[in-house]
C-alpha positions in Angstrom: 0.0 0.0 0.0 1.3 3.4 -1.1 1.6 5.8 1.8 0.5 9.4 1.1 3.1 12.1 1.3 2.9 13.6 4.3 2.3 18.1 3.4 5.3 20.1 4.8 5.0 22.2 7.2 4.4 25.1 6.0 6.0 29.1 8.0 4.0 31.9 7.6 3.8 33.9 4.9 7.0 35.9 5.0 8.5 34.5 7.9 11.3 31.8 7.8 10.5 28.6 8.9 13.8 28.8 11.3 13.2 32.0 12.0 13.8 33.4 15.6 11.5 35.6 17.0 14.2 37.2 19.8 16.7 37.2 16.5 14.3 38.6 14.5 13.6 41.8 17.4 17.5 42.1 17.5 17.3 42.9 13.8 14.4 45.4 14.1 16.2 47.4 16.9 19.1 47.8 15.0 17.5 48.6 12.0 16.2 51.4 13.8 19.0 52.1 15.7 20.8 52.8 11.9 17.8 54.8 10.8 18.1 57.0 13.9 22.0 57.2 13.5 21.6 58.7 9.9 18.8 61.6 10.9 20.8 62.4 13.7 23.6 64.0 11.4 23.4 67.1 11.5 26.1 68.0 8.9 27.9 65.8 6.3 26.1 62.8 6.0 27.7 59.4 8.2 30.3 56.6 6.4 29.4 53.2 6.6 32.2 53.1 9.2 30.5 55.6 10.8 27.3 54.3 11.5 28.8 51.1 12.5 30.7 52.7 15.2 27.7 54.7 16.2 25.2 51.6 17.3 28.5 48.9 17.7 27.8 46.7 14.7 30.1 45.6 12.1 30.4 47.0 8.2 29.0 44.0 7.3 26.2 44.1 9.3 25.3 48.1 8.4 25.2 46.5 4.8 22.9 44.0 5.5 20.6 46.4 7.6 20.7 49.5 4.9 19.5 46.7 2.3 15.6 47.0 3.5 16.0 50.5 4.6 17.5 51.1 0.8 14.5 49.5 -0.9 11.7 51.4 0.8 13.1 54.6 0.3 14.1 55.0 3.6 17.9 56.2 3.5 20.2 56.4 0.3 23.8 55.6 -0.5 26.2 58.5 -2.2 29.2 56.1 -2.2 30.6 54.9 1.5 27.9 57.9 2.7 24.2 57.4 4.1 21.4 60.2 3.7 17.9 59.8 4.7 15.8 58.7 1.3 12.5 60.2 0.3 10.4 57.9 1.9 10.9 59.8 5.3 8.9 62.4 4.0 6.2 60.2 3.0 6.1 58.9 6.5 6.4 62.2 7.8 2.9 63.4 5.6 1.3 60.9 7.8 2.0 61.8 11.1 -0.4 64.7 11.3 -3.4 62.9 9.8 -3.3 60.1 12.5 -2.8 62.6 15.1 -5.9 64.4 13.8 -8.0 61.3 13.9 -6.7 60.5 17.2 -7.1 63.1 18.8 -10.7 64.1 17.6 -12.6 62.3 20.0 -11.6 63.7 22.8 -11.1 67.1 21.6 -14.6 67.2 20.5 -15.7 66.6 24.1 -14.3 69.1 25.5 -15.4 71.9 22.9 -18.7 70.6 23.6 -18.5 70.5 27.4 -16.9 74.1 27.9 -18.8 75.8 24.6 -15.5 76.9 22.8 -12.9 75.8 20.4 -10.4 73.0 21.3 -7.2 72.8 19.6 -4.1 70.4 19.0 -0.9 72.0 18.8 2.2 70.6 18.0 5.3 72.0 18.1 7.9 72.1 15.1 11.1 73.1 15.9 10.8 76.8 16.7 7.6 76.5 15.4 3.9 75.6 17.2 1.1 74.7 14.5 -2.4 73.5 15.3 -3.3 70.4 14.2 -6.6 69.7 15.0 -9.5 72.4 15.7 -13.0 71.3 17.3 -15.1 73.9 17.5 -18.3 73.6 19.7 -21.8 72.9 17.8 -24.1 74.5 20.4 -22.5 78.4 21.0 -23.8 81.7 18.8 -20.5 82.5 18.4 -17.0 80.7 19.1 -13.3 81.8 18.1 -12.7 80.3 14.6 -9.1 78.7 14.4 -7.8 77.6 11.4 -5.8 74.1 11.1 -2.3 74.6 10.1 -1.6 78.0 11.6 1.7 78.6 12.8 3.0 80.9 15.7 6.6 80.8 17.5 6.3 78.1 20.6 7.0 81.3 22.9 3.8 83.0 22.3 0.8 82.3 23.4 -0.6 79.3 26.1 -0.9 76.9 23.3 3.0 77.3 22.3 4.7 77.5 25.7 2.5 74.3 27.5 4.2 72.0 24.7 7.5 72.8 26.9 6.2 72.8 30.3 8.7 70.9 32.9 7.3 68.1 34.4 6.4 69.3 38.5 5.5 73.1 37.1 2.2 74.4 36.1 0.1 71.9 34.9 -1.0 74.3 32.5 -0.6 77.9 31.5 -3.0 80.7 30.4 -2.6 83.6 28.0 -4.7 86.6 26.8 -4.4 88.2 23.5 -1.1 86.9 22.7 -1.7 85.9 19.2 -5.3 87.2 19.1 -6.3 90.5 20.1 -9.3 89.9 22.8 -9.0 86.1 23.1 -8.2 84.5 25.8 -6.5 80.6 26.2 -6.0 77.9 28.4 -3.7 74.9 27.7 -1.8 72.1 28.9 1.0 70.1 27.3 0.3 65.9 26.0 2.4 64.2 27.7 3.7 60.6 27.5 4.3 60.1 23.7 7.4 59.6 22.5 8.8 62.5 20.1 6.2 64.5 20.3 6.0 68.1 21.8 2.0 69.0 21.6 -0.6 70.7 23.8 -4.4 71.1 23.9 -5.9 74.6 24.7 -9.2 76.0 25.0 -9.5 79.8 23.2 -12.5 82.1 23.8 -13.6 85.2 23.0 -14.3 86.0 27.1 -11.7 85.1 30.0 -11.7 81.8 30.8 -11.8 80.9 34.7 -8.3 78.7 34.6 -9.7 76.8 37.8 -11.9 75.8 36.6 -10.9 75.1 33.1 -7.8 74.3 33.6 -8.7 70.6 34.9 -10.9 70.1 32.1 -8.1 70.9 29.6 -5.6 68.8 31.5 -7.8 66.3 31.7 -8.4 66.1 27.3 -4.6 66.8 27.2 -4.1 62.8 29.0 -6.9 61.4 26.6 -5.0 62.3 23.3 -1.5 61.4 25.1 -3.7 58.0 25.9 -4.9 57.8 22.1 -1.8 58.6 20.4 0.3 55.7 22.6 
């Protein structure tokens, strides 16, 4: 009697049958580690020697790594050299659509709760820029905030909070900094790795800070909790 042929066993897609799941982390985190080597440059772009001092692989390992990184447009070779690719910027256009999406939920709460407009502001550089606006649905009239307006970080409540220390104010308050009669109250997100960002409340009339202030802080740990 002829014996069937027993089926192989078959990896997942993509994965190695002998592959190691701690070897395979290893790989990951330096592959990251190289990535993060490269952006950190802030001159003349890193030698393969370079980068292989810089996270204590060898040549031949950077080689290997830059492979994947190479093919989705990650980094980019000039020679022995390493520049970031393209393909960061992609990423990049990314970020602030997620964050927007994230963040929504509990922005709109709060511009519902306190009858005024709730913004996301992340800072860029220098630079703050909101993100996300929620104005409330139920008020006659409201500040109007437009997303993508920039101010420097040192003006306003909205630009300073992304900085505050941890053990200082919880958050800050500002009036007419960037908009002659309004009046702000915000409090840095914190918690997420990379990112510098507040929510504020803005109003045409003063804003009790006791009182809002809570409330803001409050909204400010529900996007930190979203975005994680």
């Amino acid at each position: 009697m002829v014996q069937p042929t027993p089926e192989p066993i078959r990896a997942p897609l993509g994965l190695p049958r002998d592959a190691n799941p701690k070897e395979s982390s290893l790989t990951l985190d330096r592959g990251l580690s190289l990535l993060q080597a490269v952006a950190d440059a802030e001159s003349e772009a890193p030698t393969i020697s370079d980068l292989a001092a810089t996270i204590g692989v060898s040549r031949a390992a950077v080689y290997r790594l830059l492979g994947p990184l190479q093919s989705r447009g990650l980094v980019r070779r000039e020679g022995s050299r390493v520049r970031l690719g393209l393909g960061v910027l992609w990423l990049a256009g990314r970020v602030l659509p997620q964050l927007r999406v994230a963040s929504t939920p509990a922005l709109r709460a709060l511009a519902e709760k306190v009858g005024a407009t709730v913004h996301l502001t992340v800072a860029d550089g220098s630079e703050a820029q909101a993100v996300a606006v929620v104005e409330p649905s139920w008020t006659s009239y409201h500040v109007s905030y437009r997303v993508g307006s920039r101010h420097p970080v040192q003006r306003g409540a909205a630009g300073r909070a992304v900085d505050l220390p941890p053990g200082g104010p919880r958050w800050i308050t500002s009036s007419g900094d960037l908009q002659p009669g309004a009046f702000t109250v915000a409090a840095p997100v914190r918690g997420v790795p990379g990112l510098r960002a507040s929510v504020g409340v803005v109003a045409l009339q003063p804003l009790t800070a006791d009182e809002i202030g809570p409330l803001v802080l409050e909204t400010a740990e529900a996007v930190a909790e979203a975005l994680r």
